[in-house]
GUTOR-95276 format. One record per residue: residue in one letter; z, x, y of N, C-alpha, C in turn. Coordinates in pm, whole numbers, plus 50000, padded with zeros to 5 digits. Atoms other than C-alpha are relative to their C-alpha. Example, Ala and Ser with C-alpha at 12.3 -4.5 7.8 and 13.67 -1.06 7.14 Angstrom:
! residues 2
A500005008949881507805123049550500005009050120;S499944991849881507145136749894500734992350109;
//
This chain:
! residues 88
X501134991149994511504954649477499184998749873;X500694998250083508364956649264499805014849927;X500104985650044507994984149037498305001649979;X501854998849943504034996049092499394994349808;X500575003250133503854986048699499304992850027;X500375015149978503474952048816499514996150128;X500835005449927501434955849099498674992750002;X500615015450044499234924648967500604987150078;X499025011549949502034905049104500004997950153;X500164999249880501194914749433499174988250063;X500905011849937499924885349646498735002950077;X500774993249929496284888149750499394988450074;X500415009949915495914852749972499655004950098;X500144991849872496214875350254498765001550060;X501444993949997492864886550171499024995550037;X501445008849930490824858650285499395004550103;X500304997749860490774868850595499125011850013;X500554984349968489094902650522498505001849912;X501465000950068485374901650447499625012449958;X500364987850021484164927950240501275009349992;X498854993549995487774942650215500255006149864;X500094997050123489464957549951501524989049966;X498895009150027492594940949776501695008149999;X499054992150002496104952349780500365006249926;X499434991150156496314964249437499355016050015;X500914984950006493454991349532500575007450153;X499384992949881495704998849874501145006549941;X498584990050052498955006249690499585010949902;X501074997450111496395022649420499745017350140;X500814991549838494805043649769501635008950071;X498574993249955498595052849883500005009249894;X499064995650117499835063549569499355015149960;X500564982950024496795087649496500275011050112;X499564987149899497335103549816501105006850031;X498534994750044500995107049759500435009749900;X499764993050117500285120149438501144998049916;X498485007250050502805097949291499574990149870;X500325011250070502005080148972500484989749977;X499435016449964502375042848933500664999249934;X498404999550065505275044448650501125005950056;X498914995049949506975066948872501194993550131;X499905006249873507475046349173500404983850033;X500065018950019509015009449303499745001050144;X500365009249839507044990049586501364992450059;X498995010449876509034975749876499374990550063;X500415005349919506454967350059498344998049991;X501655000750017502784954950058499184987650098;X500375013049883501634932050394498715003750041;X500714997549949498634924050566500135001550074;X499395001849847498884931150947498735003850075;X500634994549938497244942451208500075010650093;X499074988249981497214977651374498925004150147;X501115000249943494884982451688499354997749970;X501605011650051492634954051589499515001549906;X500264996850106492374966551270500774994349882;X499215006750115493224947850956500725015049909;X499254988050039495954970050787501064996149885;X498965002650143498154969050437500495014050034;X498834999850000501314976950540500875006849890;X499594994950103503005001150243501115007450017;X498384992850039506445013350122500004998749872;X499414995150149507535025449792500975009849995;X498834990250064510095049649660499735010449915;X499924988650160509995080649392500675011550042;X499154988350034512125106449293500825001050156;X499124998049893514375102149617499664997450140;X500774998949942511575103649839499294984950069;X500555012749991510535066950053498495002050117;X501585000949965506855066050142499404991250085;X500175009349917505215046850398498375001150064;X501724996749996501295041850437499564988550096;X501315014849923498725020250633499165002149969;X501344997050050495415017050471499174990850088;X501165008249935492465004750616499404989349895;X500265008450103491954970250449498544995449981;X501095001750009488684969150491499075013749930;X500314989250018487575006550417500605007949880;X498984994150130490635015250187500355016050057;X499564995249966490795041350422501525003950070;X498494996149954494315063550474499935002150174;X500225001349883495045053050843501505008150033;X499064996749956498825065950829500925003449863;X499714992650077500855086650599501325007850021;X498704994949953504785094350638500714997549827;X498615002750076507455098550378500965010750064;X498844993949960511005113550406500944993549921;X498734999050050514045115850251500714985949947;X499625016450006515395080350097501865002750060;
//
């Protein structure tokens, strides 16, 4: 797992595909504020491009304080499309 320190390290090839998009650093960035979780506090699991009803979508998991998080942003918008955590 990545710890969100070093979300730089995150791969953004993905991204070609998404005109006008945003990048994954500003999706785990877009999770995190809405979690209210700061980025020293927290390690990434997960950071994919996909697709979600025809919608380009970054794929998100992380961890903090016990708690495992799980997002879909809109990779084009940076809009929060989905929003679950629970219990690790």
């Amino acid at each position: 797992m990545k710890n969100i320190n070093n979300a730089n390290a995150i791969n953004d090839k993905e991204l070609e595909n998404v005109v006008g998009g945003i990048s994954s650093n500003e999706a785990v960035s877009a999770a995190m504020r809405h979690a209210g979780v700061a980025a020293g506090q927290a390690r990434l699991a997960k950071c994919e491009l996909d697709y979600e009803h025809g919608t380009q979508v970054y794929e998100i998991k992380f961890y903090c304080n016990g708690m495992e998080y799980e997002y879909d942003i809109d990779a084009n918008s940076g809009a929060v499309l989905k929003a679950e955590r629970d219990w690790d």
